[in-house]
Structures are given as structure tokens and as C-alpha cells.
C-alpha positions in Angstrom: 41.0 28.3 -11.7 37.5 27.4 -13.1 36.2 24.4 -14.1 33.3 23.0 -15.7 31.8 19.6 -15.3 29.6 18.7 -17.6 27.3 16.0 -16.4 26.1 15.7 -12.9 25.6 11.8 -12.5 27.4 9.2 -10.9 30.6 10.0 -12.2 30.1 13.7 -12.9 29.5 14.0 -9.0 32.9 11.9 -8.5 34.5 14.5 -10.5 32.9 17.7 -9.6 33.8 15.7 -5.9 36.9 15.5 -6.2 37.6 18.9 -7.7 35.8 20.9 -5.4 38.0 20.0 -2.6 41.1 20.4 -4.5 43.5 23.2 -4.1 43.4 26.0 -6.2 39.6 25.3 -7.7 38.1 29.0 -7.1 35.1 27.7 -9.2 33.3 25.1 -10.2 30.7 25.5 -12.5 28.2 22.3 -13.1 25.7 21.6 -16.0 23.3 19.3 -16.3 19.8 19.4 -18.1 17.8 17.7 -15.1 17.3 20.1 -12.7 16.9 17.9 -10.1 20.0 15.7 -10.4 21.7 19.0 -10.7 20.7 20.4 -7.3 21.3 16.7 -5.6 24.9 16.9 -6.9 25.3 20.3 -6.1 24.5 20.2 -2.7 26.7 17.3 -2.3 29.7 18.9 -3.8 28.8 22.0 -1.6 29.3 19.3 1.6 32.4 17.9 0.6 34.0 21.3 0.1 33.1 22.4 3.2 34.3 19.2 4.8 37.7 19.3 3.1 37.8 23.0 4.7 37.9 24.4 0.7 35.7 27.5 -0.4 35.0 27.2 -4.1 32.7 29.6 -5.7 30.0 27.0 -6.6 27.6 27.1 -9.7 25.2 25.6 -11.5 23.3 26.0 -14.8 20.5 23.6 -16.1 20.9 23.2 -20.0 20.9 20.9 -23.1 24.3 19.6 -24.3 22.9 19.5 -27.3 22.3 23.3 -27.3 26.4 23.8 -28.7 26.0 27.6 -29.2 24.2 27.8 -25.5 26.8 25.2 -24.1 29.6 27.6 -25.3 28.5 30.4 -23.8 28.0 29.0 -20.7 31.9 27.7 -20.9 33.2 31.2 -21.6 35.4 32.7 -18.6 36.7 28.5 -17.9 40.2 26.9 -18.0 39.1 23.3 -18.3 35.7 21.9 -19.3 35.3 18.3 -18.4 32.7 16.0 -19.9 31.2 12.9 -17.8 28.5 12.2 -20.1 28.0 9.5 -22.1 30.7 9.1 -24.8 28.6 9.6 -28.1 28.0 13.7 -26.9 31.8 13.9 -26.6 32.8 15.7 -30.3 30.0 18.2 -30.0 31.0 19.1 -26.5 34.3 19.4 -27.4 33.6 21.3 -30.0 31.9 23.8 -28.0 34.9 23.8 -25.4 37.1 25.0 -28.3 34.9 27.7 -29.0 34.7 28.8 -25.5 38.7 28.6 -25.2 38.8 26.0 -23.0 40.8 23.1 -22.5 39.1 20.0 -22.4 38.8 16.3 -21.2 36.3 13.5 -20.9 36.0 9.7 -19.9 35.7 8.5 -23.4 35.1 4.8 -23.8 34.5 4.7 -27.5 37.9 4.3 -29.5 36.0 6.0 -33.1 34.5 9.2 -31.3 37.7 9.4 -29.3 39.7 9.8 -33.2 37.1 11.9 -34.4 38.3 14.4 -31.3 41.5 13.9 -31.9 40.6 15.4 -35.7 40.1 18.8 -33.9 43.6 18.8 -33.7 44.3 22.1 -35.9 40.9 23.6 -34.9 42.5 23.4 -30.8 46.0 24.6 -31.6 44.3 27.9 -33.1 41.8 28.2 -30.1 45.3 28.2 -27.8 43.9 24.9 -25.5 44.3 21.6 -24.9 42.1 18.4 -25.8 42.4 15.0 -24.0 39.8 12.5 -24.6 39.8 9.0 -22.7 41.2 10.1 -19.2 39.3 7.7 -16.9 40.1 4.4 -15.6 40.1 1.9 -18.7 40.7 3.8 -21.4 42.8 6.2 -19.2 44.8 5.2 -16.5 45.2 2.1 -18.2 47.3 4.1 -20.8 49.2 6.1 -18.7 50.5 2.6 -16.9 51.4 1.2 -20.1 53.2 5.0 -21.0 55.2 4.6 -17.8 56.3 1.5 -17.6 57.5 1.7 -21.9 59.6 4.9 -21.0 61.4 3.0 -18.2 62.3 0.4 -21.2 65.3 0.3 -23.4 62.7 -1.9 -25.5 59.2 -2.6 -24.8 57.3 -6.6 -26.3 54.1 -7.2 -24.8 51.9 -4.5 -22.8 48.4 -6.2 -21.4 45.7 -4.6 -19.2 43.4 -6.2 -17.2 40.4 -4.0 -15.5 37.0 -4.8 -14.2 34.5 -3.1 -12.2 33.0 -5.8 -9.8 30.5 -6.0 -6.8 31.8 -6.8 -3.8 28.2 -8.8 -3.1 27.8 -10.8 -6.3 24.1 -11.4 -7.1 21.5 -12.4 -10.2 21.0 -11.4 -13.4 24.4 -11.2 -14.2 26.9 -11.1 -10.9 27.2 -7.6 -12.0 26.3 -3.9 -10.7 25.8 -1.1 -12.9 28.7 1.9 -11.8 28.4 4.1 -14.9 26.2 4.9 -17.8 24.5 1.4 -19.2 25.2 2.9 -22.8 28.9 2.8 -21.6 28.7 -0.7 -20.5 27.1 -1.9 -24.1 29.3 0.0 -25.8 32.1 -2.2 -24.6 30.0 -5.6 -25.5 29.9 -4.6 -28.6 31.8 -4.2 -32.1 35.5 -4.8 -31.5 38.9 -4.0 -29.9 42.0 -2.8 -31.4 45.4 -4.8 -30.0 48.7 -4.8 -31.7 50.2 -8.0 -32.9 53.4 -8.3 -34.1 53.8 -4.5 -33.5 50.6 -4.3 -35.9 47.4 -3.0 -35.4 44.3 -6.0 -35.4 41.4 -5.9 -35.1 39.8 -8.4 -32.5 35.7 -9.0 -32.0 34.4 -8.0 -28.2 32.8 -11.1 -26.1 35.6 -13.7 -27.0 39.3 -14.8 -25.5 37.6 -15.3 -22.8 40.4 -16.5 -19.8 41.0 -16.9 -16.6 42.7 -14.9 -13.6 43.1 -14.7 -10.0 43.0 -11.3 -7.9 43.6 -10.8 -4.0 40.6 -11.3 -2.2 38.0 -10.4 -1.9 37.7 -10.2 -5.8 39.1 -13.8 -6.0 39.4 -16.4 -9.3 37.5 -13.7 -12.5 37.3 -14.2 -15.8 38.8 -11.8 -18.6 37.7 -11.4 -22.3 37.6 -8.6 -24.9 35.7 -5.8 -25.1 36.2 -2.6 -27.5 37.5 0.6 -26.3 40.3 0.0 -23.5 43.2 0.3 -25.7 41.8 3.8 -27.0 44.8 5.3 -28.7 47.6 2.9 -27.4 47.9 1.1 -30.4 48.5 4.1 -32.9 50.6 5.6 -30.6 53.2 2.6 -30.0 52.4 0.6 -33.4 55.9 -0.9 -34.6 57.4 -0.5 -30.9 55.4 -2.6 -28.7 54.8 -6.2 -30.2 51.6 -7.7 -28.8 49.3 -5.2 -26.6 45.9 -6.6 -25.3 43.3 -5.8 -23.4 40.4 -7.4 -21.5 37.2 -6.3 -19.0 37.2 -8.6 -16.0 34.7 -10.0 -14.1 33.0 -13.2 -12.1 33.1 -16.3 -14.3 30.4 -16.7 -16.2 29.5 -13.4 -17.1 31.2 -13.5 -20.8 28.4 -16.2 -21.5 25.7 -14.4 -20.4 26.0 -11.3 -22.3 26.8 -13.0 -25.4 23.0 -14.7 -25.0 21.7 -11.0 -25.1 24.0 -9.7 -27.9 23.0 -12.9 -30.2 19.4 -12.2 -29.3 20.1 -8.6 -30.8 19.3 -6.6 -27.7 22.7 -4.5 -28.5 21.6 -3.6 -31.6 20.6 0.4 -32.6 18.7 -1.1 -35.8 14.8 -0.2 -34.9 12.1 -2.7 -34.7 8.5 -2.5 -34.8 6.3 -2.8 -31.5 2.8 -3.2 -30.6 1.6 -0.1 -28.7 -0.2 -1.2 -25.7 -3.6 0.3 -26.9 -3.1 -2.4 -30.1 -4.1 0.4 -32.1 -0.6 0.6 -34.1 3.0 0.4 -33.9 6.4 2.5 -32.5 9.8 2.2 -33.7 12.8 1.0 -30.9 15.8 0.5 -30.6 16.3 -2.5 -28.9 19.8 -1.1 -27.4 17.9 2.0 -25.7 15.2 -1.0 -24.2 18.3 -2.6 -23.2 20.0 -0.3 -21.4 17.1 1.5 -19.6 16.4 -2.3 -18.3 19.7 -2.5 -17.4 20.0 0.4 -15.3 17.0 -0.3 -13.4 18.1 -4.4 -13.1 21.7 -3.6 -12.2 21.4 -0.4 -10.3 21.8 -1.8 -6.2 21.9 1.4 -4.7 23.9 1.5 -1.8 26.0 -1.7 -2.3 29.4 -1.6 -2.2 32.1 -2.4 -5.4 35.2 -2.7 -6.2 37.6 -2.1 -8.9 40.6 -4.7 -9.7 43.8 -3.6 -12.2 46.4 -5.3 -13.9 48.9 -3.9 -16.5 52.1 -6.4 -17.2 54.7 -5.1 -19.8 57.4 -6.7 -20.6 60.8 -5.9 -22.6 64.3 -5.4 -21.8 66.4 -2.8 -20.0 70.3 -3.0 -20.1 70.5 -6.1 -21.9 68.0 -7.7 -19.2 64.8 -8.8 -19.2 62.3 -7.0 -16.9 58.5 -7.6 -16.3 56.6 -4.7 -15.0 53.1 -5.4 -13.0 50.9 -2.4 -11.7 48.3 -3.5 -9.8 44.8 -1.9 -8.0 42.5 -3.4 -5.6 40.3 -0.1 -5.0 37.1 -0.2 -2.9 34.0 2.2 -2.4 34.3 5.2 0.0 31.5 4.4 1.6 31.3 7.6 3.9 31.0 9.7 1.3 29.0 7.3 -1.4 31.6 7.9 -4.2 32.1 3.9 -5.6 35.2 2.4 -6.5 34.5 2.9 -10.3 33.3 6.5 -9.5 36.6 7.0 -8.0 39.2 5.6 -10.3 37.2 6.6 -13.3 36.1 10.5 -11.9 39.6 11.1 -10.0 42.0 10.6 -13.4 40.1 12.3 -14.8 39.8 15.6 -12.3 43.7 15.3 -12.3 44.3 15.8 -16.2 41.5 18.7 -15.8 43.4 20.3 -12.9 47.3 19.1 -14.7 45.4 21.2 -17.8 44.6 24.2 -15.7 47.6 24.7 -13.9 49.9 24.4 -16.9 51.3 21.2 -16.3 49.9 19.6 -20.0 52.4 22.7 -22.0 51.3 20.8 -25.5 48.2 22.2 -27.3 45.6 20.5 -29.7 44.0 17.7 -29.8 46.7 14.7 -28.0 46.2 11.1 -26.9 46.5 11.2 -23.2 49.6 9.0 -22.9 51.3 11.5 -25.1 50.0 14.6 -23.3 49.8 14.0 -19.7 53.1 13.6 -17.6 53.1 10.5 -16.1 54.8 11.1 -13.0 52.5 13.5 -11.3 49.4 11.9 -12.7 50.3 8.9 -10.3 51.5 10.7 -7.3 47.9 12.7 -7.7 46.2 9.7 -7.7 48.0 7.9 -4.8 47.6 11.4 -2.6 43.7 10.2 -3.5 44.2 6.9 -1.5 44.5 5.0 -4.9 47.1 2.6 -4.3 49.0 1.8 -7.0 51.6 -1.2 -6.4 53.9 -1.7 -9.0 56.6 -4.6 -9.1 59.6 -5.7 -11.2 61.1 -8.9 -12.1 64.8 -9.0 -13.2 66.4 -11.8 -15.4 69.2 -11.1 -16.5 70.7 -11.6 -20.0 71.9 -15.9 -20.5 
């Protein structure tokens, strides 16, 4: 088999990672346009294959994203490209992996661009491949819980998903430690969510609902509020069969409050403003969202520090005349030896799984499909548990009065 990862940062490295030391990966082809960061990762992934005692043909490739035509040709001869860049570069690149005739996945995050791939739909079926968007942790995972647990239902009411990416050191600005792209991160501050209520689709702004909830330790008491994206395709998929499906971001109390301070001083928005050059002399255009998030990065970034990543999905509905509750839950940590987060992990590792479940066969459906509609769920878990992702899932019983 041979894959392509697209994107050699944080979570491109967790996926090439992963991959690279997976059975039946001959090659491994990654591209990135910084040269630099390209070689880093490379080397890396070169390590961990040797480690895991694997012998993947290696490559890399410096080049724009933006370069489709170059893009494609550099996909030619792959299974499965995956993208783990930042979500707004997903449709072109997908394009491209249609035109190479290649399957494709990504880590989404951004419920409109994710139903703009899903459009491709015709264009995929005729190229003979497979398109999943939103395969990492939440959207992704998330889905494939709530997928699970409904097929195990005679009838499914309320699905709810609870996910957070936390430091395991709390410390100022914001309690917070920046795991993926910051352009990710605003993107879930901002605009809205999609739930169901009343088995209909609603449309819910980010930064309120703001609640509280309790994890083992060392996570501890949290907060949880909404943020747009983590439902992805959920509530098209089961509108009219699941009643009420929610979701929220978690973390430390307090954190709701502060980024609503930024959002209302418009630091989220993409609408330029006008700013003195340093020299006086005249003015530049900005958008305050790109200030934002290259401020974040460097503010947030704690190299080095260790994080966790806390999961929740609770659905409820009856089975046999019964009422049964359903609870998933994931207290993941950072593999420290190796410097591959917890976010890196359960974001990068889903997704590696749907690419490698795409290259061996195991996704038979072709176009463009929601990922709790393509993927199997059954061997998507056990992959992830043979990963050390522990996935503890529970059930409580009442039955019927």
C-alpha cells in the first residue's frame, strides 16, 4: 500500500507516525511546502519505523497545496491521500485526490467545507475511490461512538458528546495549550453548531450553554459549552431518528468566559482592518483572526508539556422494550517517549485507521460518505484500542414499568 500525508505538522507527524509502523504500509509518501518541517518529520517517522521493526519505503516532496495540478501529480501511483492541514484547504485537496484516483480522508473540523466535499459525491464514484472527511477525534471518533452505540438500539432519543483537549499543567492566559492548528481552535469559537432537537436540525450559537462536568482525575471538575463543528454530519445523517443530539468542547472552568472577551473584541473576525505600519508612513490591511491565531500559537504553544484528552458520548433509547444508557468514555494521555500528544494521538490515529480501513478494502462504498455511514464501526475501535486508546464503554439497564 501507499499513502500520502499531506501536511507534516503536529498532527500530520502523528499520522504519518502511526502509519509508518503499521502493517502493510510499503510507502509513505509526505508533502509539505516547508522544507524544514518536512525533513524534521521525516526523519522522525524514519525512527519510529525502524523502532516498530517496519521497513516502509519513505518519501518526501516539498510543494504548495495550493499547486492542485502539481498536488495531483504528486498523488498519482497512491491508495489513500490523507490531509492534516488546516480544514479550509480540504475541498481543493480533495479535489486533487480524485484526480489522482485516490481515496481520501482528512481531520475536518468545519461542518460547511466538510458538505462542500461531500458534493464531490458523483465526481468520486466515477474516479472509482472513496472520500471521508471529518475522521479525527471530535468530529470523528465522536461520530463513530454515537454510530455504534444507535445500531445496538431498537430506538435511539438523546446522543451527547463531550470532548476537550486539556493540559495536564493548567497555566495563564487561558488554562489552555495549543495541540493543533490555532485556525482549528477559532474555528470552533466561532459561528455556530448544528444539534438536533426534537429529531430536527437547530442551529445553536458557539460560546454559550456553558455547564458543568466532572472527569476522573487528573482532569477533575471542567466546564462544557458549544462550539461549531463536532457534530459534523451526525445530524443529517440521523435527523427524524435520534431526538435531541448535542455537543460541547470541554475544558477548565473559566475558559468559556475568556474567549468570549476576545470574540466580542472581534479578534475572531476575517473582516480586515487598517493598521499603522511601524515606519508611520501609511497603512496595511489585517485580519484580526490571522493576528489572533499567530499570537495564539506562539502564547499557547508549551513545548514539551504534557496533555490530555477527556471523552464522553451518552446515548440513550430503548432496546427490547427496555431502557438502556450507553456511556463511552477516554482519559488518553501524551506518549511522552515518543513526543506524539494526547490530541495528536486520538485525532492523527482515527484518522490513519480510516486511511489504512480505505486501502485495504475494508470501506467497499465509493464517493463521497459521512464517516459514520462509511466506516465499519467494529474494527475502527479494536484499531484504535490495539493503539493503547482505551475506550470504556458501559450500560445501564431499566427495564420497562
Amino acid at each position: 500500500m501507499k499513502i500520502a500525508v499531506i501536511g507534516a505538522g503536529m498532527q500530520g507527524l502523528a499520522c504519518a507516525f502511526d502509519l509508518a509502523r503499521s502493517e502493510g504500509v510499503g510507502e509513505l509518501l509526505l508533502l509539505d511546502q516547508d522544507e524544514e518541517r518536512l525533513s524534521a518529520t521525516r526523519a522522525r517517522i524514519e525512527a519510529a519505523a525502524g523502532e516498530a521493526g517496519r521497513t516502509p519505503s519513505i518519501t518526501s516532496q516539498v510543494l504548495d497545496v495550493n499547486d492542485g495540478e502539481g498536488l495531483a501529480r504528486a498523488l498519482a501511483g497512491c491508495q489513500v491521500a490523507v490531509s492534516a492541514v488546516p480544514y479550509f484547504l480540504n475541498v481543493a485537496i480533495s479535489r486533487s485526490a480524485i484526480r489522482a484516483r485516490a481515496s481520501f480522508c482528512d481531520m475536518g473540523g468545519n461542518t460547511d467545507v466538510v458538505r462542500e466535499e461531500l458534493s464531490l459525491d458523483d465526481e468520486a464514484k466515477a474516479a472509482g475511490v472513496s472520500l471521508v472527511p471529518d475522521c479525527g477525534l471530535a468530529p470523528g471518533l465522536g461520530n463513530i461512538l454515537v454510530a455504534d452505540a444507535f445500531a445496538s438500539l431498537d430506538k435511539t432519543t438523546e446522543a451527547h458528546i463531550r470532548v476537550g483537549g486539556l493540559p495536564r499543567n493548567p497555566r495563564p492566559p487561558l488554562n489552555y495549550r495549543l495541540v493543533f492548528s490555532a485556525h482549528g481552535l477559532i474555528n470552533e469559537y466561532v459561528g455556530e453548531a448544528t444539534y438536533l432537537r426534537d429529531g430536527r436540525r437547530t442551529a445553536v450559537p458557539a460560546l454559550t450553554g456553558v455547564e458543568s462536568i466532572e472527569f476522573p482525575p487528573p482532569a477533575g471538575r471542567c466546564e462544557a459549552f458549544v462550539t461549531a463543528g463536532g457534530t459534523s454530519t451526525l445530524p443529517w445523517t440521523f435527523e427524524g431518528r435520534i431526538r435531541e443530539l448535542t455537543y460541547k468542547t470541554v475544558r477548565y472552568p473559566g475558559h468559556a468566559e475568556m474567549i468570549r472577551s476576545l470574540a466580542a473584541c472581534g479578534l475572531f473576525s476575517l473582516d480586515p482592518v487598517s493598521v499603522p505600519t511601524d515606519e508611520g508612513a501609511g497603512h496595511v490591511r489585517i485580519r484580526p483572526r490571522e493576528v489572533t491565531a499567530a499570537a495564539l500559537t506562539r502564547a499557547l504553544g508549551f513545548p514539551g508539556e504534557p496533555d490530555l484528552v477527556v471523552l464522553r458520548v451518552t446515548v440513550k433509547g430503548t432496546r427490547s422494550g427496555s431502557r438502556v444508557t450507553r456511556v463511552y468514555e477516554i482519559l488518553d494521555f501524551m506518549d511522552e517517549i515518543h513526543g506524539i500528544t494526547a490530541m495528536m494521538r486520538t485525532t492523527a490515529f482515527p484518522v490513519s485507521v480510516v486511511a489504512l480501513m480505505l486501502a485495504r478494502g475494508e470501506v467497499t462504498a465509493r464517493g463521497a460518505l459521512p464517516l459514520e455511514l462509511a466506516v465499519p464501526t467494529a474494527p475502527f475501535l479494536s484499531a484504535l484500542r490495539t493503539r493503547g486508546i482505551e475506550i470504556k464503554q458501559s450500560e445501564v439497564i431499566e427495564e420497562a414499568a
